[in-house]
Backbone bond lengths (Angstrom), bond angles and torsions (degrees), N, CA, C in turn:
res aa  C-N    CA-C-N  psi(-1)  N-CA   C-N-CA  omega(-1)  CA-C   N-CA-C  phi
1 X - - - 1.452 - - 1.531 107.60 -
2 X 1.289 128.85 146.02 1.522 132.69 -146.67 1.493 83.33 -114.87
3 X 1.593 109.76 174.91 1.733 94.38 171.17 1.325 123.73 -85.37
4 X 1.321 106.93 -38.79 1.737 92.27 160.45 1.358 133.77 -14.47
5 X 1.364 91.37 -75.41 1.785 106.16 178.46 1.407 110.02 -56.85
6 X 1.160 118.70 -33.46 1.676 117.35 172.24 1.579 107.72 -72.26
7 X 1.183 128.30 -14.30 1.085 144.76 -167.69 1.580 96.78 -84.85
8 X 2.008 124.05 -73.73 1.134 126.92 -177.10 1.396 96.47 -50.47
9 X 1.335 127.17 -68.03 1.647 125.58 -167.14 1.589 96.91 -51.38
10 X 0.690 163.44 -66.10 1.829 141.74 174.94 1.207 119.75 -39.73
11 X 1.732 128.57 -47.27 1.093 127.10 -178.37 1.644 108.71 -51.18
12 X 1.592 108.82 -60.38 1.470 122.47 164.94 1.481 138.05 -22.91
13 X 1.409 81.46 -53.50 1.929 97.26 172.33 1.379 113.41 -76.33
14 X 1.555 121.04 -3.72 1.206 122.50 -165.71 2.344 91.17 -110.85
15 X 1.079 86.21 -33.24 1.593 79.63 -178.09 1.996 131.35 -113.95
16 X 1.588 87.71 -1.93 1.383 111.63 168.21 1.888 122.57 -42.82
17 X 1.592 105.95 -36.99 1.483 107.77 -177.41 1.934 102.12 -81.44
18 X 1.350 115.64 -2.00 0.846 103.91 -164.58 1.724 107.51 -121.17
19 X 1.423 112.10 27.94 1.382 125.33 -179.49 1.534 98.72 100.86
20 X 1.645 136.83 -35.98 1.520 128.81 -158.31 1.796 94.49 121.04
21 X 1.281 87.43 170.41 1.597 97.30 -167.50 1.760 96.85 -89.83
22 X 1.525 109.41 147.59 0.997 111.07 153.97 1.362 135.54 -13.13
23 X 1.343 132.30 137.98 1.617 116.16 173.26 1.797 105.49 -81.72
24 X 1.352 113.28 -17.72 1.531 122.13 -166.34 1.946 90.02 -61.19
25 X 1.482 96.92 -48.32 2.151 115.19 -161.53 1.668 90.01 -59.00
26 X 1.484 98.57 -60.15 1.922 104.56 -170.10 1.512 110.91 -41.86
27 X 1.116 111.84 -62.41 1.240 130.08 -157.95 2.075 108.61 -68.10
28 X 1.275 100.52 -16.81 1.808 135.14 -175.96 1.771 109.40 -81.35
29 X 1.590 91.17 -45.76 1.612 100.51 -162.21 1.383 107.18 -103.19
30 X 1.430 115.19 -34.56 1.574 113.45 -176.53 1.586 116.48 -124.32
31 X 1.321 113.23 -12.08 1.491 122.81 159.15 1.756 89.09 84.86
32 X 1.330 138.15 45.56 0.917 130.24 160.38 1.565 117.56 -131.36
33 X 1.373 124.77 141.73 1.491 134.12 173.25 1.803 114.52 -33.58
34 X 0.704 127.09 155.42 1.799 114.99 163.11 1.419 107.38 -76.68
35 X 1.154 124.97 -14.34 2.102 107.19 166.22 1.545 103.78 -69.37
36 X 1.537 116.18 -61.73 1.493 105.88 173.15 1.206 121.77 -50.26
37 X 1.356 119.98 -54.31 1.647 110.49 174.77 1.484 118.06 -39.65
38 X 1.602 117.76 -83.84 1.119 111.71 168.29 1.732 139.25 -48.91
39 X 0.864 94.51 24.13 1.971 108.78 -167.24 1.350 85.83 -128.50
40 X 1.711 144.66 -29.41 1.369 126.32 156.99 1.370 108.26 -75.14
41 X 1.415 126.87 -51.29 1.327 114.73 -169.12 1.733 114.00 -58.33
42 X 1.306 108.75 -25.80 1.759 111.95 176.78 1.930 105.55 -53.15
43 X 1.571 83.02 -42.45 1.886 83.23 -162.19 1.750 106.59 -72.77
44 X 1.302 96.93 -41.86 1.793 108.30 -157.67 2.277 78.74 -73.01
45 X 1.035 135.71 -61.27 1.869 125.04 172.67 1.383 113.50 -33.40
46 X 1.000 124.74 -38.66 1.782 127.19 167.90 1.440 123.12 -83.70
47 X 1.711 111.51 -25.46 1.214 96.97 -172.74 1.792 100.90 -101.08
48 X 1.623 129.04 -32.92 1.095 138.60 -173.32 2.034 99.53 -136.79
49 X 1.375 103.63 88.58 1.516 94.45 178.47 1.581 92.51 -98.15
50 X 1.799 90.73 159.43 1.170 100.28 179.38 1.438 153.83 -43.36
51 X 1.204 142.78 87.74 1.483 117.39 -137.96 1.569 108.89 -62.50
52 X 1.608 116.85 -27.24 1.579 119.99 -162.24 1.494 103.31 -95.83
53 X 1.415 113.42 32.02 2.121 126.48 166.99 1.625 87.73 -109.61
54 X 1.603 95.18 149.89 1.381 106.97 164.79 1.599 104.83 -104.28
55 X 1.164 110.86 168.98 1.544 125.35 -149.98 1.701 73.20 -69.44
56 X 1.029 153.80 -71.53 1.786 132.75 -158.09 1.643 124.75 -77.10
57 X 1.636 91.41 -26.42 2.043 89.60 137.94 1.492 135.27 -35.47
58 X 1.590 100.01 -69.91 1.411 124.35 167.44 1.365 106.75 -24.52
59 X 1.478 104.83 -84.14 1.270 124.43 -174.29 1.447 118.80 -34.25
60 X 1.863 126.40 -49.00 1.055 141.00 -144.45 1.375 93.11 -105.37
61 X 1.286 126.90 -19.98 1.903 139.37 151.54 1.703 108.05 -71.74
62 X 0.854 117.16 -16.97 1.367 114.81 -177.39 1.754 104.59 -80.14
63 X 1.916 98.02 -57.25 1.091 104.53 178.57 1.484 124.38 -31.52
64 X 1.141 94.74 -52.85 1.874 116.83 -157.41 1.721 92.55 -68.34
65 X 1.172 125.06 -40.07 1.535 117.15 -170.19 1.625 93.70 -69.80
66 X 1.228 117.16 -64.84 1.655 114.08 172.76 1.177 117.03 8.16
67 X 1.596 86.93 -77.90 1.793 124.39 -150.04 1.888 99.73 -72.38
68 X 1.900 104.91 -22.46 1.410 90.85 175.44 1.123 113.27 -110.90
69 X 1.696 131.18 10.35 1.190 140.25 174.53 1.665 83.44 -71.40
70 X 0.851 118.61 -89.56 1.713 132.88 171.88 1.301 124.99 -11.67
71 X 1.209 122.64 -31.56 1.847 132.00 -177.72 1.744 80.09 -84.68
72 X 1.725 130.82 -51.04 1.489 125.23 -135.45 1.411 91.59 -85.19
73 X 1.295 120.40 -33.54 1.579 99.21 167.46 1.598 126.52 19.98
């Protein structure tokens, strides 16, 4: 994982209980749309999930990328 991506995966873990970060913050901090954003965080949660989430963390971070893969349509 590069730091960037360690970078989005922190931002995430920091705004995940709260639906995901803004698209105004995303789009501010990493210069990407919320389909790209969330379309890395989908891959980098399956391929390297967080070790310091508990398994219904995980889950409830998983949700939220879903739910905003799905709005970005």
């Amino acid at each position: 994982m590069d730091a960037k991506q360690q970078q989005m995966l922190a931002f995430e873990k920091e705004w995940y209980r709260l639906g995901g970060g803004s698209s105004h913050a995303i789009s501010e901090r990493f210069g990407l749309n919320d389909r790209d954003f969330f379309s890395e965080m989908d891959r980098l949660v399956q391929v390297e999930p967080p070790a310091t989430l508990t398994t219904s963390e995980l889950r409830r971070m998983r949700s939220v990328i879903r739910q905003r893969l799905w709005m970005a349509r």
